[in-house]
N, C-alpha and C positions, 0 to 999 in steps of 0.2 A: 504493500500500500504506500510506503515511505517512498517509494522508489519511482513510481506512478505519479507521486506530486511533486517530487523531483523533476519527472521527464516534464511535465505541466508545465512548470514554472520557468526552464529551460526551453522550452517550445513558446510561451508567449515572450520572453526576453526576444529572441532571435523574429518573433512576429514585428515586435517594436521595431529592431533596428531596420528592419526592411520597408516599414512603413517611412521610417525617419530616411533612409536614403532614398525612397521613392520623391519624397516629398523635394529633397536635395537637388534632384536629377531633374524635378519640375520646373523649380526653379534656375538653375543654370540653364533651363534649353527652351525657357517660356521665350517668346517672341512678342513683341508690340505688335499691333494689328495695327493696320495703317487704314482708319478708319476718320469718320467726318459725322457732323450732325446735320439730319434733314428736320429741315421748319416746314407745317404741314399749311401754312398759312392761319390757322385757328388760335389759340390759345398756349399755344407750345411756347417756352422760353429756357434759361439759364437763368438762372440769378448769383451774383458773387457780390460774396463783403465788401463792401466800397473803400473799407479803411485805406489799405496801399495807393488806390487809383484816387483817390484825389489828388487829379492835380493842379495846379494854383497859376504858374508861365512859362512851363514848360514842359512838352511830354516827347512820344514818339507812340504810335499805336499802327499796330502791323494786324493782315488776316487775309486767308485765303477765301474768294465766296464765289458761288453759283447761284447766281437768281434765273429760278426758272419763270418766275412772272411775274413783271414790274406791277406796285402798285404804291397808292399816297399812303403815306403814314404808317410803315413799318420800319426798322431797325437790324441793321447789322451788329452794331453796337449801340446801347443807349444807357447813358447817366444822366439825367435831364429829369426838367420838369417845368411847368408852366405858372409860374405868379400867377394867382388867384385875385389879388387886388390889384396889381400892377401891370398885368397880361405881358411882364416879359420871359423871355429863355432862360434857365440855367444849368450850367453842367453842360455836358459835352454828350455830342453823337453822329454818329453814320447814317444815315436813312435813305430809304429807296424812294423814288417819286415814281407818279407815271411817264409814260413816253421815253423807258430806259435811261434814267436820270437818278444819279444818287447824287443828293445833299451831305454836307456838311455842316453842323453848329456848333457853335461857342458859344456863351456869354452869360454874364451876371445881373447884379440887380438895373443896372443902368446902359450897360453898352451888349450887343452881339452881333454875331458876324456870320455868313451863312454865303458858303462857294457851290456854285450847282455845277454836278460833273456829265455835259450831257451824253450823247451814245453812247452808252454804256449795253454791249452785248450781252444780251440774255442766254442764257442754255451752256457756258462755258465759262472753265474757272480763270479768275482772273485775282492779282494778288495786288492788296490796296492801303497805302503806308501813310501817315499823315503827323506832319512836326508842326509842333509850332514852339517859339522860342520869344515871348514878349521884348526879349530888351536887344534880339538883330535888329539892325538899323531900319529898315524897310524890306517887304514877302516874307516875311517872317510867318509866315503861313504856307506850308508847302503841300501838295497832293501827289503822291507817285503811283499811277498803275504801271503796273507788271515793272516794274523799275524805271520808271522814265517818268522825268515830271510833264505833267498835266495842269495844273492848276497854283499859283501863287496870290496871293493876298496879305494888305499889313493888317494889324490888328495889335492894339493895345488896351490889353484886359487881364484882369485877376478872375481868373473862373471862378464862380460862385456854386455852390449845386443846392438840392433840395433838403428841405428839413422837416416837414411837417406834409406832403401833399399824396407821401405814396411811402411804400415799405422801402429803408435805405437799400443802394445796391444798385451794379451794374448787371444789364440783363444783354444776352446774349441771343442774336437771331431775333429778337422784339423790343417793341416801342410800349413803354410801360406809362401813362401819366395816370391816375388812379383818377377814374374806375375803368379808363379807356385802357383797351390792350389788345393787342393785332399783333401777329406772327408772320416772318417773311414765308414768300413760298419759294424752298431754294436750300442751299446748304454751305455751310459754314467750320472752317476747318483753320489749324495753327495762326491760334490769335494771339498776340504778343504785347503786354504795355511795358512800356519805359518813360523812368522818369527824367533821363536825358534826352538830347537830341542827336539822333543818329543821322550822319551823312549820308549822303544818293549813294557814295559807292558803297558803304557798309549796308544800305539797304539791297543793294542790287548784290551785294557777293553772298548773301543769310538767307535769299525768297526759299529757297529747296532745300535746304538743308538745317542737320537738328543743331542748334546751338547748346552752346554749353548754358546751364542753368543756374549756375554763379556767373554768368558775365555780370560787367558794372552795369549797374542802373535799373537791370532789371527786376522788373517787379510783380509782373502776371507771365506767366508762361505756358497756354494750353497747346498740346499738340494733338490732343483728342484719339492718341496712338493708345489703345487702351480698348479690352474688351468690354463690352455692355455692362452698363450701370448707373445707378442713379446719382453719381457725382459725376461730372467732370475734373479730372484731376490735375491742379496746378503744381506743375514741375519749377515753379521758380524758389528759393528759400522763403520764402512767406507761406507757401502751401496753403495757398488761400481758396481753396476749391471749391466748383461753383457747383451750385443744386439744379437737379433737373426737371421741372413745372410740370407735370401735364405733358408727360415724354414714357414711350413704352421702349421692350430692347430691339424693337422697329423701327424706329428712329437713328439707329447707329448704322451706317452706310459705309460701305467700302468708298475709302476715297480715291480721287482721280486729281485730286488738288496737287501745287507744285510739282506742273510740269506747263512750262510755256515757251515759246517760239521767242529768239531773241535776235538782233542784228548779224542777217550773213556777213560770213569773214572770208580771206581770199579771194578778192573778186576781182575776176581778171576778162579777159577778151570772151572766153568761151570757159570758164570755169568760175564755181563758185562753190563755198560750204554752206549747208542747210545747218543749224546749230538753235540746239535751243537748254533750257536749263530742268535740270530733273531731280527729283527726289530719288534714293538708290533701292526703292523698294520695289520700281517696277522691275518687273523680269527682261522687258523687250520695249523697242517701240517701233512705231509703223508711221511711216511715212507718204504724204500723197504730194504730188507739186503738179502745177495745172499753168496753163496760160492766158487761165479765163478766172476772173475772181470768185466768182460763182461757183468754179470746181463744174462745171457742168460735162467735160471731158479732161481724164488726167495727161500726162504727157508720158510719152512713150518709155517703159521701164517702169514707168509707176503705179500704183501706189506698191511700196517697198516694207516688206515684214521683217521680223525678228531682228531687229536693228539692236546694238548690245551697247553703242557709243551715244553718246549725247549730240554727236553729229552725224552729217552725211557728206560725204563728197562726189560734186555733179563736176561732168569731166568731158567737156566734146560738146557742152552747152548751144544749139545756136543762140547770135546774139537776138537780144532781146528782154521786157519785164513778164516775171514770175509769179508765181505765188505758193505757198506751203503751208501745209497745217502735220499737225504731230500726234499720235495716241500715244500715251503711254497704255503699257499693258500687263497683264495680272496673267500669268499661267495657271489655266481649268475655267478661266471667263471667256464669254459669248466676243471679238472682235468686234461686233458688229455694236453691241450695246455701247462700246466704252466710248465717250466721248472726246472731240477732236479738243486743239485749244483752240487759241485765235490767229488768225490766217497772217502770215507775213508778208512783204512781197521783197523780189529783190532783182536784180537788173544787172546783167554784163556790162562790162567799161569797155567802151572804144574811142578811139582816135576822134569820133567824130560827136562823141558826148558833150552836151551843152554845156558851155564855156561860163564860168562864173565869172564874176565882175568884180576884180584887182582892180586897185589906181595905181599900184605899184605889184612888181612882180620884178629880180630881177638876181643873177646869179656873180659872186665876185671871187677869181679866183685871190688863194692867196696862199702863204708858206704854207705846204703839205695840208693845204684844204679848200672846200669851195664853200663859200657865205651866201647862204640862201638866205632872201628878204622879200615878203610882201606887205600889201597894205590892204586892207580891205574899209572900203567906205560904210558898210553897211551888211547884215548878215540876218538870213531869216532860217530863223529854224534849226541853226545848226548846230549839230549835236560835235563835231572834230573836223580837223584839218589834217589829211593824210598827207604827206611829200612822198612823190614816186619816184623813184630811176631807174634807167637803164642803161645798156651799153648795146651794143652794135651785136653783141653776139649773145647777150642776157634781155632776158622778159619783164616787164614791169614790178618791180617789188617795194612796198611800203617800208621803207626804211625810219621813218619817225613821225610819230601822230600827237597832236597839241589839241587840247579841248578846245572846242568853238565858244561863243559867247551868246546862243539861243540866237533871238530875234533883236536887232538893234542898230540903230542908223552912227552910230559912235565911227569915228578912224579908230583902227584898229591895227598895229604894227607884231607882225613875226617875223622870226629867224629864228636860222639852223645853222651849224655848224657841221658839215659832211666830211668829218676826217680820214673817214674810208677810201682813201681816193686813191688810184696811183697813175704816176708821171707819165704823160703821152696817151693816157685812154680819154677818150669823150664821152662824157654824160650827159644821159639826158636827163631831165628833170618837169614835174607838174605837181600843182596842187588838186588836191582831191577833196571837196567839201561834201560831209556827209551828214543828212538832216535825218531827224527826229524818225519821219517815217521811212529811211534805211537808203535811201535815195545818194545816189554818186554824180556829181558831177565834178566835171574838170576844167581844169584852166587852162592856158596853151603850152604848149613844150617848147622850153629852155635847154641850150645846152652850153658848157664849157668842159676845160680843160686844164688840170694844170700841167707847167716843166717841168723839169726833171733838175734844174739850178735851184726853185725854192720850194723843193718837197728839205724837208728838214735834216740834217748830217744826221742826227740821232735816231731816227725811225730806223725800224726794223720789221715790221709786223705791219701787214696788210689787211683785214678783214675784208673776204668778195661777198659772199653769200652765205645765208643758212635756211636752207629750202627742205623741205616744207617745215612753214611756221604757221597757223598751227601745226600738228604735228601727231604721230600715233601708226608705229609704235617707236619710230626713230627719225630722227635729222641729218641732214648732211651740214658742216660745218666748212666753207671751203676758205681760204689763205694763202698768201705770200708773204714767203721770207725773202727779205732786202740782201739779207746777208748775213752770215753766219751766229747765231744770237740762242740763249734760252729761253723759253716759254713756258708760261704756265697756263693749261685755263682750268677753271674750277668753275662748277657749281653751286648755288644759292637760292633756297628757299626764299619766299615771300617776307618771310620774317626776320633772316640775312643769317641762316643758321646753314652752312656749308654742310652739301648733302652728296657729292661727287667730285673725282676729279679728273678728268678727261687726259689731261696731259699733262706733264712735268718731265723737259728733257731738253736737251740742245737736240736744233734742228740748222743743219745746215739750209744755205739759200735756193730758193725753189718753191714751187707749188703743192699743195696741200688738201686734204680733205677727212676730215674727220669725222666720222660716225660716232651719235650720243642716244645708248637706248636707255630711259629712266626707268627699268624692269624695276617693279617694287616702289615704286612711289605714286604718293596719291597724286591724282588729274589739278593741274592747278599752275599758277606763274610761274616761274624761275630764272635766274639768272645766271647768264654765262660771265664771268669777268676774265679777261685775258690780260696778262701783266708780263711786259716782253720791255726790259732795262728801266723798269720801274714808269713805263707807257702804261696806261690799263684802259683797256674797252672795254665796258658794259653793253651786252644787248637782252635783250628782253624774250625770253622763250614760253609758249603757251601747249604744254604737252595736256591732251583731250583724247578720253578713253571712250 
């Protein structure tokens, strides 16, 4: 009998610890579901603690949404509410209008400000960023869809919010003013607040991807990656989690959010990259490119399946303008269901591309370089300023690109320094101005030369090309040696944290070319610096998986 409670008690011991590493093994191999919330347009919302999101002159408030159908007075975001005796705003929010129109508001007891953002596509996700910073000098009000701003305005106010007109709190997917309450029809995915202000490029390099949850400033963090349940759960150190209203586990949607069409890159006579940005959760993506906006017939090769890269490369193009949209895609889902994003367009450069309007444009040699200068009287739209070259036996390549200055009638002075040159070859040179909606045009083609008397005694090290830039899964690096000399070139992360080294060695005089594969590193900027008798080039590399 003794022996029988023995084996008992020995048999549920060994039950436990298999229960307890079951439990283990769930844990280490649980997965986030990459999931979103659908508002059924009725009565559905979120509600979170307002404590953290009060903010007072200055925030940042990010979030992915798909309005399946515009209407007046519902909310992507809302903290707000309406004086009862003074009939003004307070607090802050997102809202949908009719006619595919979302609002923006601010304001307190005394002042508000309200920016209407109009076409706005329905049926597709779109990612939507909004700063405001009381004490910049003037647009201190900013709106970015899908990374690109949209919308500026000044505004000087202290937010005020509600206190007595409805239960406190920020609601999610609805417009709450008590006893009124209206749910969007549409779905709402990685909402982010900050109590700083985050710049265009920190918004545009974070749309798709998971951020760290101690970054500064942060102070709501929902990613909605999370299986079915009645919280939403905030990953930022406040762990401020928001409650789910009037929401069943039908409600939590596979999402299709962070994934959008961004400005083609390489674009050249007959070739161009399709590129857009993505979350890493999708398995593939598919590709369609058309020559009609409409998509009404695609172009020949298209539409393109199980695409594994964030890009595409089109090759034999004729010339002409484009257009592309993107799925991302889920392996064991319907293709057919998952939705496109927003349509991009993009257009081949040729020689006979409409010439933009320089007052100045003009090329100077000088000791071992050529001084690029223009002037621009006036500029619409423009998002950069490419400078091309060539040579007599090389193809157009972007050698350095200077941010534009939007839309604006101001003189406007650039230069470049092109020290890549060498004595007795002719270059050609243009500028390349490219606007908001992806569009290239050119200016006319410049050439010089410099001698071979004021290239520099101390040069050694020539840089010709590094093709292809982008890049995947490798580069060519090509060079001249002047004369007999040591080099070094090394690589460098974004951060300036040295991640390769390509070469370190004496090279005798002569021609060169260097192959660079970054096997094992994540998709992102890098830099090559080359340092040949204490000379150092930096160029700028975009490896894309």
């Amino acid at each position: 009998m003794h022996e029988s409670i023995n084996g008992f008690i020995d048999l549920m011991r060994s039950a436990k610890y298999i229960i307890v590493f079951l439990l283990f093994l769930s844990t280490l191999y649980s997965v986030e579901m990459p999931n979103c919330l659908c508002f059924d347009g009725g009565d559905d919302y979120v509600h979170i603690n307002d404590a953290p999101l009060r903010f007072t002159w200055r925030f940042t408030i990010e979030c992915w949404f798909n309005i399946h159908e515009f209407s007046d007075s519902t909310a992507l975001i809302d903290f707000s509410s309406t004086s009862i005796n003074q009939n003004n705003y307070l607090g802050y929010g997102i809202y949908t209008m009719d006619s595919n129109r979302i609002a923006l508001r601010m304001g307190n007891l005394t002042n508000q400000v309200e920016l209407i953002l109009p076409d706005i596509e329905a049926g597709i996700w779109q990612h939507l960023a909004v700063t405001y910073d009381k004490y910049k000098n003037d647009e201190n009000v900013v709106v970015f869809l899908n990374g690109q701003v949209i919308k500026k305005a000044d505004c000087n106010i202290n937010l005020q919010y509600p206190e007595t007109f409805r239960p406190y709190g920020v609601y999610l997917g609805a417009f709450y003013d008590y006893p009124y309450h209206k749910a969007i029809k549409g779905e709402l995915d990685e909402v982010r607040f900050w109590n700083i202000v985050r710049t265009n490029e920190e918004i545009l390099n974070s749309m798709e991807i998971k951020i760290d949850s101690e970054s500064t400033g942060l102070v709501g963090y929902y990613t909605f990656n999370q299986e079915a349940d009645s919280l939403l759960n905030d990953l930022s150190s406040n762990e401020n989690h928001g409650k789910l209203e009037n929401m069943t586990d039908s409600c939590w949607h596979l999402s299709y959010a962070q994934v959008a069409t961004t400005q083609p890159s390489d674009i050249s006579f007959d070739r161009f990259v399709l590129s857009w940005i993505a979350t890493p959760d999708f398995d593939s993506y598919y590709v369609d490119m058309s020559a009609n906006e409409d998509f009404t017939s695609s172009c020949e090769g298209f539409p393109v399946e199980d695409i594994k890269t964030d890009y595409y490369i089109v090759d034999q193009v004729d010339p002409g303008s484009y257009y592309y949209r993107v799925k991302g895609h889920y392996d064991g889902e319907q293709l057919e269901d998952e939705p496109w994003t927003a349509i991009q367009s993009v257009s081949t450069v040729s020689d006979a591309a409409t010439a933009i309007e320089l007052s100045e444009f003009e090329l100077i040699p000088q000791k071992g370089q050529i001084h690029i200068h223009w002037q621009s009287s006036s500029q619409s739209e423009n998002t950069k300023f490419l400078i091309e070259r060539k040579t007599a036996n090389t193809n157009w390549q972007t050698i350095y690109e200077i941010p534009g200055a939007g839309t604006n009638s101001i003189k406007m002075n650039y230069e470049y320094h092109d020290l890549n040159v060498i004595p007795g070859i002719r270059y050609y040179y243009r500028i390349m101005d490219l606007d908001y909606a992806g569009k290239l045009d050119s200016s006319n083609v410049l050439s010089s030369e410099i001698s071979g008397d004021i290239f520099p005694d101390h040069a050694s090290f020539v840089l010709n090309e590094i093709y292809p830039n982008p890049f995947n899964p490798e580069t060519s690096i090509s060079f001249n040696i002047l004369h007999d000399t040591e080099i070094n070139m090394s690589i460098y992360s974004s951060n300036g944290q040295l991640v390769d080294i390509i070469s370190d060695r004496y090279y005798h005089a002569g021609s060169y070319i260097l192959t660079w594969n970054p096997k094992g590193l994540a998709t992102g900027i890098y830099f090559l610096k080359i340092n040949s008798m204490n000379r150092i080039n930096t160029c700028k590399l975009l490896y894309m998986k």
